[in-house]
ZAVEX-35738 format. One record per residue (C-alpha): residue in three letters; chain; x, y, z. Coordinates in Angstrom, 1 decimal. Example, Ala and Ser with C-alpha at 12.3 -4.5 7.8 and 13.67 -1.06 7.14 Angstrom:
+------+-------+--------+--------+--------+
: resn : chain :     xx :     yy :     zz :
+------+-------+--------+--------+--------+
:  ALA :     A :   12.3 :   -4.5 :    7.8 :
:  SER :     A :   13.7 :   -1.1 :    7.1 :
+------+-------+--------+--------+--------+
***
This chain:
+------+-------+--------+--------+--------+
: resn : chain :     xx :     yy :     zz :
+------+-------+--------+--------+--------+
:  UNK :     A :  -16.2 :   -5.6 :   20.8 :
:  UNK :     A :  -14.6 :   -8.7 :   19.2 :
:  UNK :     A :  -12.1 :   -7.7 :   16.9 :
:  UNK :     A :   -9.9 :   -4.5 :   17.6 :
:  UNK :     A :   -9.7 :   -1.1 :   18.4 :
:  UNK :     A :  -11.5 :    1.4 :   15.8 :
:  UNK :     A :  -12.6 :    4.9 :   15.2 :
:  UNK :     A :  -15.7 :    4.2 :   16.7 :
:  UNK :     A :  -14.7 :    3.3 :   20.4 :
:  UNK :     A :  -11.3 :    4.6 :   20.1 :
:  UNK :     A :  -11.6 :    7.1 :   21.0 :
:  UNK :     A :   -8.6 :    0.8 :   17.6 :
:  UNK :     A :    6.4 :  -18.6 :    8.8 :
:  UNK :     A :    8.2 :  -19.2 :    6.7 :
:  UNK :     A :   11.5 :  -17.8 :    7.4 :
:  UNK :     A :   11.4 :  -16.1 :   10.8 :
:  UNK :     A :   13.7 :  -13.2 :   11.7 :
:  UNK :     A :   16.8 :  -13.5 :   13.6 :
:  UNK :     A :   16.5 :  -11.7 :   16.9 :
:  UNK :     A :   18.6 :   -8.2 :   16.6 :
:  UNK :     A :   20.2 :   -9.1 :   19.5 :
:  UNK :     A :   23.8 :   -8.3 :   17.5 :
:  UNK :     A :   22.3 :   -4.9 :   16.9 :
:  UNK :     A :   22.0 :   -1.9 :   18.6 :
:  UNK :     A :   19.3 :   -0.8 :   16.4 :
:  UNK :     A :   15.8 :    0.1 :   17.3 :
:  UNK :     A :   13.1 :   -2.4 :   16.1 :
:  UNK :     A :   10.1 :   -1.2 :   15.5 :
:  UNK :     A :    7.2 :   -0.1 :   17.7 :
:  UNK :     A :    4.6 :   -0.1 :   15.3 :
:  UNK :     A :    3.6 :   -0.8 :   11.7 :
:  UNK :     A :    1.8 :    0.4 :    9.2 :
:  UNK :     A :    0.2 :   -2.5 :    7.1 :
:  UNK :     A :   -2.3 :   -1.9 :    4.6 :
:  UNK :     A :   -3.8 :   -1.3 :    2.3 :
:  UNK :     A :   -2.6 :    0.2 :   -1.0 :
:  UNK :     A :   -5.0 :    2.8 :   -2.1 :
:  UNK :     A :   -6.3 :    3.4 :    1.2 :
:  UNK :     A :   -5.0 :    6.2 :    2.4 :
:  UNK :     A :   -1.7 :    4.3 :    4.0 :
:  UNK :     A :    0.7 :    6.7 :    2.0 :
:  UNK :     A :   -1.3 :   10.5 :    3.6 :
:  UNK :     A :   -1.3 :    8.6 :    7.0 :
:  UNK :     A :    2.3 :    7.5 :    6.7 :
:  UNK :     A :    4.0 :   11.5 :    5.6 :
:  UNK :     A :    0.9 :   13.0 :    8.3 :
:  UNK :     A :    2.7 :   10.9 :   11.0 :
:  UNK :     A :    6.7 :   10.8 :   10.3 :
:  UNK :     A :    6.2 :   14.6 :   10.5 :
:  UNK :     A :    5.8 :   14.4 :   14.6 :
:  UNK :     A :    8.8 :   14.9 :   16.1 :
:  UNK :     A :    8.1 :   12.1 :   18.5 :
:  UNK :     A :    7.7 :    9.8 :   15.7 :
:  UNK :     A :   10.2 :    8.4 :   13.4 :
:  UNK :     A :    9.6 :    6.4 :    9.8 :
:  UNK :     A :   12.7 :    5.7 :    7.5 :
:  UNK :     A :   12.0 :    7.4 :    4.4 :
:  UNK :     A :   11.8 :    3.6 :    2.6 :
:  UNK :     A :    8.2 :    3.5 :    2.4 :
:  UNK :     A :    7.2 :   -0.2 :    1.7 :
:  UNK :     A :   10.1 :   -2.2 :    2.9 :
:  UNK :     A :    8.2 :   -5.5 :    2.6 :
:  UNK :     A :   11.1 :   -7.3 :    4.7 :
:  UNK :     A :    8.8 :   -8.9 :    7.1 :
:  UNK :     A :    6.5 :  -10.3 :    4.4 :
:  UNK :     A :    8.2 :  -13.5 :    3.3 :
:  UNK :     A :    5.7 :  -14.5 :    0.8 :
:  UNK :     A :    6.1 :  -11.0 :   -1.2 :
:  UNK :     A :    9.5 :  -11.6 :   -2.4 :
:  UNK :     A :   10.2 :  -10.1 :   -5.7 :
:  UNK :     A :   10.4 :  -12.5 :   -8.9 :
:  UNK :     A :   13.0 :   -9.8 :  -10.3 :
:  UNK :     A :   14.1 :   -6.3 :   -8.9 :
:  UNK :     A :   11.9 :   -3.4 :  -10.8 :
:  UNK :     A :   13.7 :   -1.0 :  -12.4 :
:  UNK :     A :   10.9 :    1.9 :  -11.2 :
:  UNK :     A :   11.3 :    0.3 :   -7.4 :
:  UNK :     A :   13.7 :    1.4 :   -4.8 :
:  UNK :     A :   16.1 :   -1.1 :   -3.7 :
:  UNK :     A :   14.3 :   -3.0 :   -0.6 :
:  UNK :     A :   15.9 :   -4.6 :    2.5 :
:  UNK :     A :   17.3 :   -8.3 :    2.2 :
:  UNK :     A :   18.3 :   -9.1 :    5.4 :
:  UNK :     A :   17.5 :   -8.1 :    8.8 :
:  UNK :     A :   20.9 :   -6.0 :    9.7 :
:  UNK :     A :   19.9 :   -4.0 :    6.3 :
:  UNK :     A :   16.1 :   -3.8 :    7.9 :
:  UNK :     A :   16.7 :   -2.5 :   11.4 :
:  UNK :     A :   19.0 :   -0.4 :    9.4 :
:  UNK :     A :   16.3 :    1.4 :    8.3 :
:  UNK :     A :   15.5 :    2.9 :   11.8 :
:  UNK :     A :   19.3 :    4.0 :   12.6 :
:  UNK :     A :   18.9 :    7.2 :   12.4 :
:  UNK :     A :   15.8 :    7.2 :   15.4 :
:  UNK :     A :   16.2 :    9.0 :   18.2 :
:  UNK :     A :   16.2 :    8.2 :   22.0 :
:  UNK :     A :   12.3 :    8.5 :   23.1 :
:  UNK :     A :   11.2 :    8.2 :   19.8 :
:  UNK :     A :    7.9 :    5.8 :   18.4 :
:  UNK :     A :    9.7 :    3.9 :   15.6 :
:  UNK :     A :    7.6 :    2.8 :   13.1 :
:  UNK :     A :    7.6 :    1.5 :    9.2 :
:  UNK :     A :    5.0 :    1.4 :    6.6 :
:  UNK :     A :    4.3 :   -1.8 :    4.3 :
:  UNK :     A :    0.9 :   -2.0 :    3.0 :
:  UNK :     A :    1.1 :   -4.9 :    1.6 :
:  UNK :     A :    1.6 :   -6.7 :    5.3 :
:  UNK :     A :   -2.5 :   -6.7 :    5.7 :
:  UNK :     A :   -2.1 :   -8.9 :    2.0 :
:  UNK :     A :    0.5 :  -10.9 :    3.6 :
:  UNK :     A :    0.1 :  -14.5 :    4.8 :
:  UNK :     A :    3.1 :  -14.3 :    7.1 :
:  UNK :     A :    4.0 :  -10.7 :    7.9 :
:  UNK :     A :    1.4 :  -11.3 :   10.9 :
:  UNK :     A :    3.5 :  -13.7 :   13.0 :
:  UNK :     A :    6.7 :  -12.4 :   11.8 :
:  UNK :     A :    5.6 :   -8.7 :   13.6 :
:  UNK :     A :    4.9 :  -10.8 :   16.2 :
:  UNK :     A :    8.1 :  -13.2 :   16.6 :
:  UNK :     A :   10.3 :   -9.8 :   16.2 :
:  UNK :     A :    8.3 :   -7.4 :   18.2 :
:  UNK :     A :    5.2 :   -9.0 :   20.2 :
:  UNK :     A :    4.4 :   -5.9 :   22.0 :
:  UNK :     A :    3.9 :   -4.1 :   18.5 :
:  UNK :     A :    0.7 :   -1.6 :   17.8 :
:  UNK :     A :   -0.5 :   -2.5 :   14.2 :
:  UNK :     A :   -2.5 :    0.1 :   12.4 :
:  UNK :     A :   -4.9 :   -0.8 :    9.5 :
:  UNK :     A :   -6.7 :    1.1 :    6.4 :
:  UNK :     A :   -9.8 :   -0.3 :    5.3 :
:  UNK :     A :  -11.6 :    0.9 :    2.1 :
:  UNK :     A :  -15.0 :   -0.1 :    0.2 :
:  UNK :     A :  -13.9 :   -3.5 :   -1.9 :
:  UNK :     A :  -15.1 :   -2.6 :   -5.4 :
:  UNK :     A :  -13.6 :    1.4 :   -5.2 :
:  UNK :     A :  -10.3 :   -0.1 :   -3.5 :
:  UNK :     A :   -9.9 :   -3.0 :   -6.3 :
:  UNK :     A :  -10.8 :   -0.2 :   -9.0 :
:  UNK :     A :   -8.1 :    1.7 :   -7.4 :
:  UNK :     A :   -5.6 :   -0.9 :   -7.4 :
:  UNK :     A :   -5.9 :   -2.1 :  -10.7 :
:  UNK :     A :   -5.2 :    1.7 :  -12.5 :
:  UNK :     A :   -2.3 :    2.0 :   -9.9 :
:  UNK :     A :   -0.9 :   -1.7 :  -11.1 :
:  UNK :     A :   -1.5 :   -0.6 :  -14.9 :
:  UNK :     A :    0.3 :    2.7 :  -14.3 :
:  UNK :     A :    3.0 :    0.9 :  -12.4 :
:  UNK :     A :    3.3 :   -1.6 :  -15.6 :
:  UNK :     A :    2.4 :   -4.2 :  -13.0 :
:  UNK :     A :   -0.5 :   -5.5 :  -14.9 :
:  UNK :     A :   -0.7 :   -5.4 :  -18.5 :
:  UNK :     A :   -4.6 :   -5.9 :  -19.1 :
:  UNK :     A :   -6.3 :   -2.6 :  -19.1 :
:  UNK :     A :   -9.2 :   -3.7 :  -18.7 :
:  UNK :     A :  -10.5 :   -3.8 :  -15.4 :
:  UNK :     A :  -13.3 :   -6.4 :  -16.0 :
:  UNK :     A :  -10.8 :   -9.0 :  -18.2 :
:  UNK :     A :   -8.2 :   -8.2 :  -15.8 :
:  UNK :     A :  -10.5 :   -9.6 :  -12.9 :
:  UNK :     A :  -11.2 :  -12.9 :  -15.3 :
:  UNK :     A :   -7.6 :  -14.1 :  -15.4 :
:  UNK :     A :   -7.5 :  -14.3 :  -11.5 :
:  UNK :     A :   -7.8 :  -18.2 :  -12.4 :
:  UNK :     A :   -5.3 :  -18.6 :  -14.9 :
:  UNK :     A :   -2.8 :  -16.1 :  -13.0 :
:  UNK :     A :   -3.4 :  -18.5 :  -10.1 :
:  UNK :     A :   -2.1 :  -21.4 :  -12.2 :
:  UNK :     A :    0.9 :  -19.3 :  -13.1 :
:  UNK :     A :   -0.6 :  -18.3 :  -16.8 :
:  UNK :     A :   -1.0 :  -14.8 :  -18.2 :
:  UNK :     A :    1.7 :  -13.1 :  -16.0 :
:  UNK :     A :    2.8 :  -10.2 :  -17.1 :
:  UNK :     A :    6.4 :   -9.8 :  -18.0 :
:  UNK :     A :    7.1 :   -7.1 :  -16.1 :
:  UNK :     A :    4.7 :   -8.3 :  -13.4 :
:  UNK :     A :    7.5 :   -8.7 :  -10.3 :
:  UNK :     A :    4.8 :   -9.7 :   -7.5 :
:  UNK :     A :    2.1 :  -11.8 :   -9.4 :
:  UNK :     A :    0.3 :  -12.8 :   -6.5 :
:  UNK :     A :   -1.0 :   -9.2 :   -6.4 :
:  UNK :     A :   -2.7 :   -9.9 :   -9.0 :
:  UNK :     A :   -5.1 :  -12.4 :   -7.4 :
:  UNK :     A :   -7.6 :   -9.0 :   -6.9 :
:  UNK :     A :  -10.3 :  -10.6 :   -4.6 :
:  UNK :     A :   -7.9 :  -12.1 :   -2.6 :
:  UNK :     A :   -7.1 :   -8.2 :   -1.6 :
:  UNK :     A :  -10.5 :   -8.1 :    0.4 :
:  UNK :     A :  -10.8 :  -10.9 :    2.3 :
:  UNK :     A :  -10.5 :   -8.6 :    5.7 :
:  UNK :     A :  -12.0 :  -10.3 :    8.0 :
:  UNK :     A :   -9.7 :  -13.2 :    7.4 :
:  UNK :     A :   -6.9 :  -10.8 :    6.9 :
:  UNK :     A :   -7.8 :   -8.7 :   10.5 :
:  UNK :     A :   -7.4 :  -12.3 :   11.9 :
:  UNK :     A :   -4.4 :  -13.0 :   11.5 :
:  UNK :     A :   -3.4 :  -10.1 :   13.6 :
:  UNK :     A :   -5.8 :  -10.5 :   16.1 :
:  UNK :     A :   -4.6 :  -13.8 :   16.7 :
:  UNK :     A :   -1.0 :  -13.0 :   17.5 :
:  UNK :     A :   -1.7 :   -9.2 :   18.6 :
:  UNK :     A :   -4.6 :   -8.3 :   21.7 :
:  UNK :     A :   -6.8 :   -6.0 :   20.6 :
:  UNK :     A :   -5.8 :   -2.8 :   22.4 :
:  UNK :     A :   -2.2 :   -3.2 :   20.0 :
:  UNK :     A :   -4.7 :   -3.0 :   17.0 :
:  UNK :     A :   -6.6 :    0.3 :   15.4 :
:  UNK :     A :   -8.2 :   -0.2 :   12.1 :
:  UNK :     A :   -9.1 :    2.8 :   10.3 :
:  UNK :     A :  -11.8 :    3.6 :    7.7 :
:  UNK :     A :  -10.5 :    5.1 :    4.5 :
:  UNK :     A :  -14.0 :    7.2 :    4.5 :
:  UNK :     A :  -13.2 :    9.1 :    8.0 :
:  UNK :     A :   -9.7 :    9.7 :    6.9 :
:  UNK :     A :  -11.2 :   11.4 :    3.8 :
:  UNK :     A :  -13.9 :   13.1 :    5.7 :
:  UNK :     A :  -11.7 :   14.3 :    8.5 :
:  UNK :     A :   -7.8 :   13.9 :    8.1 :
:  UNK :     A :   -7.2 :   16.2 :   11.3 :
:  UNK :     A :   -9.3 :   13.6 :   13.5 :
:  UNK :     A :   -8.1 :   10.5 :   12.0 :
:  UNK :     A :   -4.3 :   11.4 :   12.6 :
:  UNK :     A :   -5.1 :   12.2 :   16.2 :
:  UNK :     A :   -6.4 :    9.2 :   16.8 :
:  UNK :     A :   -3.1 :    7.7 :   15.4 :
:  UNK :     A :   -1.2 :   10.0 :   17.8 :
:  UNK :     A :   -3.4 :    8.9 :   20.6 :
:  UNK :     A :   -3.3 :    5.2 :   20.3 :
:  UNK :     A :    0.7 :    5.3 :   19.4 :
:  UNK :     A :    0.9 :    7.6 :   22.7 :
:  UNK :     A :    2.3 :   10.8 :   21.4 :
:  UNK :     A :    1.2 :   14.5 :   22.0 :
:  UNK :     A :   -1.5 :   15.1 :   19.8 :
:  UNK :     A :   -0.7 :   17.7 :   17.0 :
:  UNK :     A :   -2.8 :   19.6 :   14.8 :
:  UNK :     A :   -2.2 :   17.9 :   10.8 :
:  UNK :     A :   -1.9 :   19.6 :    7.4 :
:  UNK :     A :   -4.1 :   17.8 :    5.5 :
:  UNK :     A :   -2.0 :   15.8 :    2.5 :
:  UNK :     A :   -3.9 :   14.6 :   -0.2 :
:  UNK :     A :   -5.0 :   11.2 :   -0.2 :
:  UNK :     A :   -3.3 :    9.0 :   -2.6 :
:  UNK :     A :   -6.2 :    8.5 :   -5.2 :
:  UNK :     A :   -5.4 :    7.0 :   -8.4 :
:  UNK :     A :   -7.3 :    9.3 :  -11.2 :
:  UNK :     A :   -4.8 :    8.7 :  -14.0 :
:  UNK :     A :   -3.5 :    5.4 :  -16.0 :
:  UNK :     A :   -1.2 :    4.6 :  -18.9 :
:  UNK :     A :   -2.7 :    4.9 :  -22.6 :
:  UNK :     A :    0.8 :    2.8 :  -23.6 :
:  UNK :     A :    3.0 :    1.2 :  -21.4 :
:  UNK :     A :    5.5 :    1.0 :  -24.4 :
:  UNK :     A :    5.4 :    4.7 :  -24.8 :
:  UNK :     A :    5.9 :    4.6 :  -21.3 :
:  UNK :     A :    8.7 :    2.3 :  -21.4 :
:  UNK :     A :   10.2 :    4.6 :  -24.0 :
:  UNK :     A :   10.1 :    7.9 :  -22.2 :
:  UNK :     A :   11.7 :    6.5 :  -18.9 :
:  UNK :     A :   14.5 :    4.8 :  -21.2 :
:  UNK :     A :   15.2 :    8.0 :  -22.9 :
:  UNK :     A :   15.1 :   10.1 :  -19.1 :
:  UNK :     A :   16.9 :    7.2 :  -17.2 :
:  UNK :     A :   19.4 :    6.8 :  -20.7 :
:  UNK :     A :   18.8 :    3.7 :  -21.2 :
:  UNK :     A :   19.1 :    1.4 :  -24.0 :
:  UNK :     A :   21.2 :    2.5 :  -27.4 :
:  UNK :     A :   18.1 :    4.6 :  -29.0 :
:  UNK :     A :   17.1 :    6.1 :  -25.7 :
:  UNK :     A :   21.3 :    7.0 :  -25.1 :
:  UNK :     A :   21.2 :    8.3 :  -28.4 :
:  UNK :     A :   18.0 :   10.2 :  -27.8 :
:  UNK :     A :   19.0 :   11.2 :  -23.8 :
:  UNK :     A :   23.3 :   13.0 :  -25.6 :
:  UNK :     A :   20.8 :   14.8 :  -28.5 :
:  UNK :     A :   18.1 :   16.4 :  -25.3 :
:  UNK :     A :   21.4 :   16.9 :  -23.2 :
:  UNK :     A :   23.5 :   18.7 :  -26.1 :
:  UNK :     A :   20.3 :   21.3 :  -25.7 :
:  UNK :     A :   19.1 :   21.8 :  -22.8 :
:  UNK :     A :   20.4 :   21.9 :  -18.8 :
:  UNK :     A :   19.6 :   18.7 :  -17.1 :
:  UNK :     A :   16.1 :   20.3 :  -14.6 :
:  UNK :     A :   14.7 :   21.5 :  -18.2 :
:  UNK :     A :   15.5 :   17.8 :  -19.4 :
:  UNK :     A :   13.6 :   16.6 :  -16.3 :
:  UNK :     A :   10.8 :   18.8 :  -17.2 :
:  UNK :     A :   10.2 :   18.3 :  -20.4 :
:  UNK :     A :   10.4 :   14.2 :  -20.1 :
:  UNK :     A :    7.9 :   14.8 :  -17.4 :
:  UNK :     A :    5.3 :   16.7 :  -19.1 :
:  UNK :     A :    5.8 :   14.5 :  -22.0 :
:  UNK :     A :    4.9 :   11.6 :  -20.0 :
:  UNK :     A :    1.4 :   13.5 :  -18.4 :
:  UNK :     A :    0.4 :   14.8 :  -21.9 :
:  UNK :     A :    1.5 :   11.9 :  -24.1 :
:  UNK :     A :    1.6 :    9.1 :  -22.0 :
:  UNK :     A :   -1.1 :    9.5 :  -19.0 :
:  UNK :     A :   -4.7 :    9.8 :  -19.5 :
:  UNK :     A :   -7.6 :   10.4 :  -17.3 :
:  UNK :     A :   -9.0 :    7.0 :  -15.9 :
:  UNK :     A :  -11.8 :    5.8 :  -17.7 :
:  UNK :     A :  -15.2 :    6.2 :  -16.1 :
:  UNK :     A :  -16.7 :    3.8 :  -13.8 :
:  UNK :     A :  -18.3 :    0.9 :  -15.2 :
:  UNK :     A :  -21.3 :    0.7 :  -12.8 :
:  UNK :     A :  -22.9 :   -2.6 :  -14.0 :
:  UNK :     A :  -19.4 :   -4.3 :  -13.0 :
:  UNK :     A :  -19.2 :   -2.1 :   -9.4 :
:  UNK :     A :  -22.5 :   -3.5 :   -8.9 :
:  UNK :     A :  -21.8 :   -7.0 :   -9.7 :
:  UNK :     A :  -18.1 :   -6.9 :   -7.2 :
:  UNK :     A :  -20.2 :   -5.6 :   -4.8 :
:  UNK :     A :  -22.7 :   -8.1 :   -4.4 :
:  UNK :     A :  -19.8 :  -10.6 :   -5.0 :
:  UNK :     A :  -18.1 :   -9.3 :   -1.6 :
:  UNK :     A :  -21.0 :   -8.5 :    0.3 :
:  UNK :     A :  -20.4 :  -11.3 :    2.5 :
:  UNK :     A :  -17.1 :  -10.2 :    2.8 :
:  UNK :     A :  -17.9 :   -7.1 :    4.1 :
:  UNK :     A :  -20.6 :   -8.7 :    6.7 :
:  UNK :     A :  -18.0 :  -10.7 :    8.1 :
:  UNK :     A :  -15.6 :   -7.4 :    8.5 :
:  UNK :     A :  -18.6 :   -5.5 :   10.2 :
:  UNK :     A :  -18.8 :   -8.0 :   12.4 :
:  UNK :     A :  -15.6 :   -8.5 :   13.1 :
:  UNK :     A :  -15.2 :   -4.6 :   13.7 :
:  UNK :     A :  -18.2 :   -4.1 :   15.6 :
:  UNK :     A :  -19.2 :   -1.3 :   13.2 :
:  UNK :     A :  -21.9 :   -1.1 :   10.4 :
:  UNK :     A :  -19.4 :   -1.1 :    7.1 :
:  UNK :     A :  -23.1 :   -2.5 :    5.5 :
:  UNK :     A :  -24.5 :    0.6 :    6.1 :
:  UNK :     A :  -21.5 :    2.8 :    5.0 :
:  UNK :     A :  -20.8 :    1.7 :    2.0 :
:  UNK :     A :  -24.0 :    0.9 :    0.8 :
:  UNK :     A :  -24.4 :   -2.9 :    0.7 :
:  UNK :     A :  -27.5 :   -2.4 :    2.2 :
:  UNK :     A :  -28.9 :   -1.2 :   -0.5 :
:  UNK :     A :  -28.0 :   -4.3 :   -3.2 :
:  UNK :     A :  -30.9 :   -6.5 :   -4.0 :
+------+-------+--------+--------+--------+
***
């Protein structure tokens, strides 16, 4: 098979880092890369629960991506790495005998977090999620809405602007990675697979297909365990990550946080008159259900006419990933059937 290891026969710079010679951290042995939506957050809390495994609780630290530096830090995002003693950091508290691993999923996205894996750790085993294009974009763009990210709602004229987002217009203001906004460019996996595959062989690769890990989370995971080398362990299944609500106003939004968080002079105001009332886990509460009832709505249906058209848009795309893969992704996700 060309590409990598898989389910199927698995039984799957810019800046470069400084070598952590100066350290006596761990680096890691393995990495999670991609992609949002895909199931990377179940596999990543299935797998730092083995006790021979170890992932810092920083999901996402993006160090090793050099082109996904932030424009601005996000008030909603945790504080992320900036150098590489604050990185290997990360996997201080790792014991002796222990798989070290970390989780980005935006490393598949990534133009450089390929050689950079493979400049700090060459002998590193890369895991992949892969997910049918026009579900996974779908996906993405409720989670980017939700995340104030992306400020057109709609999914169809959100997909339009990729041109003018490309020439640096109709950025949203509180959009702190625009170049996630370039949707299509989030499927090009073939090309994306590649750049592992040329700086990783392919036994160091495993490239998993969202639809097993939904099918069969138990079986996916043990394949994880078997290909990172650990004792195989039964899983409790964790629900995978599946975007079902979005934002009816991201002002109302922006509001509610303020008023939790205390920020601003109205929502300081708002935050003394809530906390003269009522203990601060009932405050907690109450902002939170505000924000599901008020705030958070159930995701608009499908708009099947657009599915169909982004799926005969990346059909090729997903003929070049089949191939690549040795494995019919046609078949499974129905581009067989377009006319």
């Amino acid at each position: 098979m060309p590409g990598v290891v898989t389910m199927s026969n698995m039984a799957l710079s810019s800046q470069s880092p400084a070598p952590p010679a100066a350290r006596s951290s761990r680096v890691p042995d393995f990495f999670i890369v991609g992609h949002h939506k895909s199931g990377t957050t179940a596999l990543y809390e299935m797998l730092r629960v083995h006790p021979q495994i170890f992932l810092p609780a920083l999901k996402e630290p993006r160090y090793l991506a050099s082109d996904m530096r932030s424009r601005f830090r996000y008030a909603r995002e945790p504080r992320h790495p900036e150098t590489m003693d604050e990185y290997l950091a990360l996997f201080d508290d790792a014991s002796t005998g222990q798989r070290v691993g970390e989780a980005s999923a935006t490393y598949l996205w990534s133009h450089t977090a390929a050689e950079r894996i493979a400049e700090l750790r060459p002998d590193a085993q890369v895991i992949a999620i892969l997910r049918e294009p026009a579900s996974f974009l779908r996906s993405l763009h409720l989670t980017f809405v939700r995340g104030h990210v992306e400020s057109q709602t709609n999914f169809a004229k959100a997909l339009a602007l990729e041109e003018r987002r490309r020439e640096g217009k109709s950025i949203p203001r509180r959009s702190h990675l625009p170049q996630l906004l370039q949707y299509s460019d989030h499927v090009r996996y073939a090309d994306q697979l590649r750049r592992y595959r040329d700086r990783f062989p392919a036994e160091q690769m495993l490239v998993l297909i969202y639809d097993d890990f939904l099918a069969d989370n138990d079986g996916t995971v043990r394949a994880a365990h078997r290909f990172l080398g650990v004792e195989e362990r039964p899983v409790e299944e964790v629900a995978v990550n599946v975007t079902k609500r979005y934002v009816r106003s991201q002002q109302v939004d922006d509001l509610v946080f303020s008023v939790t968080m205390g920020k601003g002079a109205l929502s300081k105001s708002a935050k003394t008159a809530i906390k003269a009332v009522s203990p601060k886990r009932l405050r907690h509460r109450v902002m939170h259900t505000i924000r599901r009832r008020v705030v958070l709505a159930d995701a608009p249906p499908e708009d099947e006419l657009l599915m169909l058209e982004l799926r005969r848009r990346f059909k090729d795309e997903v003929i070049a990933v089949s191939e690549f893969l040795g494995r019919d992704l046609v078949a499974l996700w129905g581009y067989d059937k377009l006319d």
